[in-house]
C-alpha positions in Angstrom: 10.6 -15.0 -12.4 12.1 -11.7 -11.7 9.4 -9.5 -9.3 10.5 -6.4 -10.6 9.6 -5.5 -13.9 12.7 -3.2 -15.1 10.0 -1.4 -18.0 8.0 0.0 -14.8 9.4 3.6 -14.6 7.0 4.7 -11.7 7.8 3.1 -8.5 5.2 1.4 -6.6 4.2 1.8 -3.5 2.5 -0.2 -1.0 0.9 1.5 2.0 -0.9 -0.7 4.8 -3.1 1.0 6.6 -3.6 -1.1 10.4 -4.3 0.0 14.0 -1.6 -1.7 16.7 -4.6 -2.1 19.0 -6.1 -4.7 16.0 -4.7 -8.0 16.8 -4.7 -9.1 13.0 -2.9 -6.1 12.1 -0.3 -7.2 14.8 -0.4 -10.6 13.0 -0.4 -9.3 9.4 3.0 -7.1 10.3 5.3 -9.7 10.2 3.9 -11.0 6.8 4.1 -7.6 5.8 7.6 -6.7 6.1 8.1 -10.5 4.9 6.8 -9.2 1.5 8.7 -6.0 1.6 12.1 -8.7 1.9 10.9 -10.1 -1.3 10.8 -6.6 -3.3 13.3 -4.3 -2.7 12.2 -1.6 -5.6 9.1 -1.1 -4.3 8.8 1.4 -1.4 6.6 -0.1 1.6 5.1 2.2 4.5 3.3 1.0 7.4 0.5 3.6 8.9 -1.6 3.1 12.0 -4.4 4.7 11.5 -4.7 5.9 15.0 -1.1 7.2 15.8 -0.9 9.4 12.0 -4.7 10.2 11.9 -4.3 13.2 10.6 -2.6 12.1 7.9 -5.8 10.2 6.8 -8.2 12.6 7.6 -11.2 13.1 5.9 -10.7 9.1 5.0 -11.8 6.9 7.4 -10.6 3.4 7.5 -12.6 0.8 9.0 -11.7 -2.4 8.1 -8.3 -4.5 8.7 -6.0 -4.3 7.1 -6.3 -2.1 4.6 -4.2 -1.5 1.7 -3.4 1.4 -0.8 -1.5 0.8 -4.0 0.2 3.2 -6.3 2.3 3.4 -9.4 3.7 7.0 -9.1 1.4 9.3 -8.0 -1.6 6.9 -9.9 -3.4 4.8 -7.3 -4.5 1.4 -8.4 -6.0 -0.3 -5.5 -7.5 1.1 -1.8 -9.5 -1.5 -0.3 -9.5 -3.9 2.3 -8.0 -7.3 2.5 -7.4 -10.8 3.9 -4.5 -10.6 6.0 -2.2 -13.3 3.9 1.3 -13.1 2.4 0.2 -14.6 -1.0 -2.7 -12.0 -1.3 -0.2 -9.4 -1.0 2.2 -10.5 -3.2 -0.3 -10.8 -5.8 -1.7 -7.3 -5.8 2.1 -6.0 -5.8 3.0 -8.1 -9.0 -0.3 -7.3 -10.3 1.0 -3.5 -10.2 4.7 -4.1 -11.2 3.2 -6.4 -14.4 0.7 -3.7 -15.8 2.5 -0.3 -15.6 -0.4 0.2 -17.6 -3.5 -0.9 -15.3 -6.3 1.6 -14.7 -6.1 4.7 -11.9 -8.7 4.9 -9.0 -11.0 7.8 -9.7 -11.2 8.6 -5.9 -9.5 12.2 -5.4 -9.9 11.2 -1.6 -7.3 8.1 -2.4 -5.1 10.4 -4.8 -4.9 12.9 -2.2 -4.1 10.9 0.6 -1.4 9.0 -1.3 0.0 12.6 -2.1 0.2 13.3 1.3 1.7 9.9 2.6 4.6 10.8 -0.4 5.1 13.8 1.2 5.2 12.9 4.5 6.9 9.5 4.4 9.3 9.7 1.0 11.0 13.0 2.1 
């Protein structure tokens, strides 16, 4: 199976959200870009939290890692995660698969993934 879905007109994007002092995050990186390999149409950022903190800011982000998913300027999914490839390639083909899939309510998320676009797609 193809893991781009060519009816999808709002690219996806795929922020992780990771501190370099967290050893997981260290470990999830390589996994991370692994994915990235696997799905060239979708834009992938990395972020650490503590380097681009105002970026975030008023978010906080305790838990590692944590992702942020987006179809556009819709987010889909902001949450915490295990740190494994096949959970992240799930939650990607979940988004390319239902262009159609409900937005996060949170204007904190929406905001934040407006600014990440801004700051990382120009």
């Amino acid at each position: 199976m193809n893991p781009e879905n060519p009816a999808l007109l709002a690219p996806v994007f795929v922020v992780c959200l990771c501190a370099e002092w967290c050893g997981v995050c260290r470990d999830y990186r390589q996994r991370f870009e692994q994915v990235q390999a696997s799905f060239p149409l979708v834009k992938f950022f990395w972020i650490d939290v503590e380097d681009e903190a105002d970026l975030l800011h008023p978010l906080d982000v305790e838990d590692f890692p944590t992702l942020l998913l987006a179809a556009g300027d819709a987010p889909r999914f902001f949450g915490p995660v295990p740190p494994q490839l096949e959970t992240l390639e799930r939650l990607i083909r979940a988004q390319l698969e239902s262009p159609q899939a409900p937005v996060l309510a949170d204007r904190a998320v929406a905001d934040l993934l407006a600014r990440i676009r801004a700051a990382k797609s120009g």
